[in-house]
C-alpha positions in Angstrom: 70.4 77.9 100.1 73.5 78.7 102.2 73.7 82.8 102.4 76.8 84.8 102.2 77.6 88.7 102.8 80.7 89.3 100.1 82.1 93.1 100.6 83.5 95.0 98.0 81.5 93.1 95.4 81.1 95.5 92.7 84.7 94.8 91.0 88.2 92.7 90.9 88.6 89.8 93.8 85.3 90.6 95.3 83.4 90.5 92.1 85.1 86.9 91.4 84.5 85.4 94.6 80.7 86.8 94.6 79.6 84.8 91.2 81.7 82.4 92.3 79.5 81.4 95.2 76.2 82.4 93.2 77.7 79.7 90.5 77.7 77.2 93.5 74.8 77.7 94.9 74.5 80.1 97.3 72.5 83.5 97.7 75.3 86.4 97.8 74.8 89.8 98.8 77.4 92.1 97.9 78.6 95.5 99.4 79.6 98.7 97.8 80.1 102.3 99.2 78.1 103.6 96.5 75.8 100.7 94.8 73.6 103.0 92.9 76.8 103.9 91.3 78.0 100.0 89.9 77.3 100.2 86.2 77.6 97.0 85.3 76.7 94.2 88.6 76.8 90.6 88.5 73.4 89.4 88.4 72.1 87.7 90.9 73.6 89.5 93.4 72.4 92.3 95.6 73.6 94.6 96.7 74.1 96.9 100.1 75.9 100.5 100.8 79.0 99.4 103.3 81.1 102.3 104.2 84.0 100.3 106.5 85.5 103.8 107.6 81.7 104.0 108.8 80.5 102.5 112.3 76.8 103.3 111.5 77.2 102.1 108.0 78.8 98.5 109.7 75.9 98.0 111.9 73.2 98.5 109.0 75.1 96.6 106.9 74.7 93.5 109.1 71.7 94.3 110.9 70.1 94.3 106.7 72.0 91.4 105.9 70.7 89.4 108.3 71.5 85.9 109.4 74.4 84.5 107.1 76.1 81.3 106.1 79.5 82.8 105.3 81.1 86.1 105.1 84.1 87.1 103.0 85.9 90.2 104.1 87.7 91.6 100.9 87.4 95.5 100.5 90.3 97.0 101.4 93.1 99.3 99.5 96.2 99.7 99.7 98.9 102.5 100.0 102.7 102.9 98.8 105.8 105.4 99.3 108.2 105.6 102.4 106.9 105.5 106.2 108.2 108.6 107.1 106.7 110.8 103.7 102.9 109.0 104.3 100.8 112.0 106.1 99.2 110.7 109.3 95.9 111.2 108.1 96.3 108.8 105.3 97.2 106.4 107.5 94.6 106.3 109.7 92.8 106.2 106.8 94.1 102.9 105.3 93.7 101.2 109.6 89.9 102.2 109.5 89.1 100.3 106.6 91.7 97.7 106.3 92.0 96.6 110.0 89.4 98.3 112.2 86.3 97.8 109.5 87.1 94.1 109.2 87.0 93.5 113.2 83.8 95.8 113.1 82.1 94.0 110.2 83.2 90.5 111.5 82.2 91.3 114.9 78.8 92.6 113.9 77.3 89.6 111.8 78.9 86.6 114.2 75.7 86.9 116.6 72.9 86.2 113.8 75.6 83.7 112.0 74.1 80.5 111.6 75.9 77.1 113.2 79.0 76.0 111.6 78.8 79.8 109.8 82.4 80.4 108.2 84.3 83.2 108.2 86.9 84.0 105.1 89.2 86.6 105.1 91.0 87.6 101.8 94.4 88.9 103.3 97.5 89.2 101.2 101.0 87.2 100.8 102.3 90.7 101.6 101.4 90.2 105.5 104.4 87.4 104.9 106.2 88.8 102.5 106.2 92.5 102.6 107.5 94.8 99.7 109.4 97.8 101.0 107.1 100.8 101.1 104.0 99.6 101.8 104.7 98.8 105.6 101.6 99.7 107.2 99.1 97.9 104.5 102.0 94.9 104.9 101.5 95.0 108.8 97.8 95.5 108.7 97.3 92.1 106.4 99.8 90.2 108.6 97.8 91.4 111.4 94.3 89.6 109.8 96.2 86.4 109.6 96.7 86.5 113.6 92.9 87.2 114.1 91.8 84.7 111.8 93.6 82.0 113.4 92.2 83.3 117.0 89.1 83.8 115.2 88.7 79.7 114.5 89.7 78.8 117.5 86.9 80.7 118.7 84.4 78.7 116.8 85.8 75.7 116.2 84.0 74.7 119.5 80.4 76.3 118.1 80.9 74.0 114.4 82.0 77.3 112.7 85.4 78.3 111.3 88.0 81.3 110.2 90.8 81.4 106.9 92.2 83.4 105.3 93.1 83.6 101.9 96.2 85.1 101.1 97.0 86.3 97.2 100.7 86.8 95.3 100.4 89.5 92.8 96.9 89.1 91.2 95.4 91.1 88.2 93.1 93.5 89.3 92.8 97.3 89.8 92.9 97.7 93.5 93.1 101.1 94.9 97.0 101.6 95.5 97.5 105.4 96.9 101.2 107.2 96.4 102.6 109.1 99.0 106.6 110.5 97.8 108.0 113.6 97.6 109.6 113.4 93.8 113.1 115.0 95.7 112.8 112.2 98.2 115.9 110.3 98.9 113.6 107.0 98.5 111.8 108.2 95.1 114.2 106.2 93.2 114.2 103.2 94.8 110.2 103.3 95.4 110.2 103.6 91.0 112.0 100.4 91.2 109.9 98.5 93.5 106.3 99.9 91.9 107.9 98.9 88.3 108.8 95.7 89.9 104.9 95.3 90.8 104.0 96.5 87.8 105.3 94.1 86.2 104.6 91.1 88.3 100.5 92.2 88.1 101.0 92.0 84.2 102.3 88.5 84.1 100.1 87.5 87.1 96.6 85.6 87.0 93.0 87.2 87.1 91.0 87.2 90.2 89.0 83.9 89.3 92.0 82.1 90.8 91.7 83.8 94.2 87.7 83.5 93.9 89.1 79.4 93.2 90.4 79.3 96.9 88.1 81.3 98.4 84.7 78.8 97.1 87.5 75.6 97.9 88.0 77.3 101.8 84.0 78.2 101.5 83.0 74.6 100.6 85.5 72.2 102.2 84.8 69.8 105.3 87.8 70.9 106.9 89.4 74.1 105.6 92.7 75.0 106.6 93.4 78.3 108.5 95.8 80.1 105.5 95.2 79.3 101.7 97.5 80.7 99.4 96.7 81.9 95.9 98.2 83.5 92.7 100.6 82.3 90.3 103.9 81.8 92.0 102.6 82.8 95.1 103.0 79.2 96.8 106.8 78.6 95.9 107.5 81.7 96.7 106.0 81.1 100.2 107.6 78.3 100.3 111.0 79.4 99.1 110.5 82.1 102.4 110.3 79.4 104.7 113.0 76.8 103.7 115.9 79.5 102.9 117.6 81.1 105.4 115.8 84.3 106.3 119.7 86.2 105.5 119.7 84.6 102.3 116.1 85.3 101.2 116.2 88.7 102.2 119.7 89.6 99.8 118.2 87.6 96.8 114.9 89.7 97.5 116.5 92.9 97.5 118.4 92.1 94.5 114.9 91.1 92.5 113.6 94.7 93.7 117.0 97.1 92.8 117.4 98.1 96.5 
């Protein structure tokens, strides 16, 4: 029975993609921060305490999970509000766990992985097409997309592999912190855009249909490097790449109000 480590487990994406894989077969251990604290987890999965802001928490995490199969980095949250208004601290924060905790985690379990061990990264169609005011969670998942294509080539030569998944708006309640000063000459235009996502996560599709691609990346003989997932995320990646990037970037703003 292939084994797979699955972080952030206990709700949304994660959740999916974890009975997902249990549905298909494999053994799946989930992470949480706090796993005596899930009230309701999907059975048949277990669970371990992963802190990614943590160093010490990484290593137990791995060194307890022992040799996997596959490993799907998707705990992460996300930020919003103008650069300039976003306290350092906060910052930092969101690079620890979204950028540095991946590359920690990842580099932790590839020793003990077994051949032809996979490597899935659930990333964001933001890295490609970023909304305005969430510029360093927009970098940071760009950034992922990079390493996971290094990543592969890495182990393409060992039988293993590296993708990344990549979500449009998907409905789920991922951690989203505000930073704006209400007399900020951006709160106005940061309403528009966070109404504008509002509304997109209300008409979008649950996070079975990310958990979809994730299994399809998981289980196929050749996986491509970058999956993308959501309803209307693939035109509108697509419509990115064939417009020019001037006209693209006017009809965008015009969608947001800025």
């Amino acid at each position: 029975m292939p084994r797979a480590l699955v972080t952030g487990a206990a709700r949304g994406i994660g959740r999916a993609v974890a009975e997902a894989l249990r549905d298909a077969g494999y053994e799946v251990i989930g992470t949480s921060r706090d796993p005596a604290g899930i009230t309701d987890p999907p059975s048949g999965v277990r669970f371990l305490p992963l802190d990614l802001a943590n160093g010490d928490s990484i290593a137990a995490c791995a060194d307890q999970a022992g040799q996997l199969d596959l490993l799907v980095n998707n705990a992460g949250f996300s930020q919003a509000g103008p650069l300039c208004e976003t306290p350092w601290p906060e910052i930092e924060d969101l690079i620890t766990t979204n950028w540095t905790g991946v590359i920690r985690l990842t580099r932790a379990v590839m020793p003990g992985m077994a051949q032809g061990g996979r490597i899935i990264t659930v990333g964001s169609l933001a890295g490609r097409i970023p909304l305005p005011y969430v510029a360093v969670y927009a970098g940071l998942k760009g950034g992922l997309e990079s390493f996971t294509k290094a990543l592969r080539l890495e182990l393409a030569p060992l039988g293993g592999t590296a993708c990344i998944v990549e979500p449009g708006f998907v409905k789920t309640d991922i951690r989203q912190d505000l930073f704006v000063d209400p007399a900020s000459p951006h709160a106005e235009r940061v309403a528009r855009v966070r109404a504008f996502r509002a509304e997109s996560m209300a008409r979008a599709a649950g996070p079975e249909e990310v958990a979809a691609a994730v299994l399809k990346a998981a289980q196929s003989p050749n996986p491509k490097a970058v999956w993308v997932a959501g309803r209307g995320a693939r035109l509108f990646n697509v419509l990115s790449r064939v417009l020019p990037a001037g006209m693209f970037e006017r009809a965008y703003r015009r969608k947001l109000g800025i």
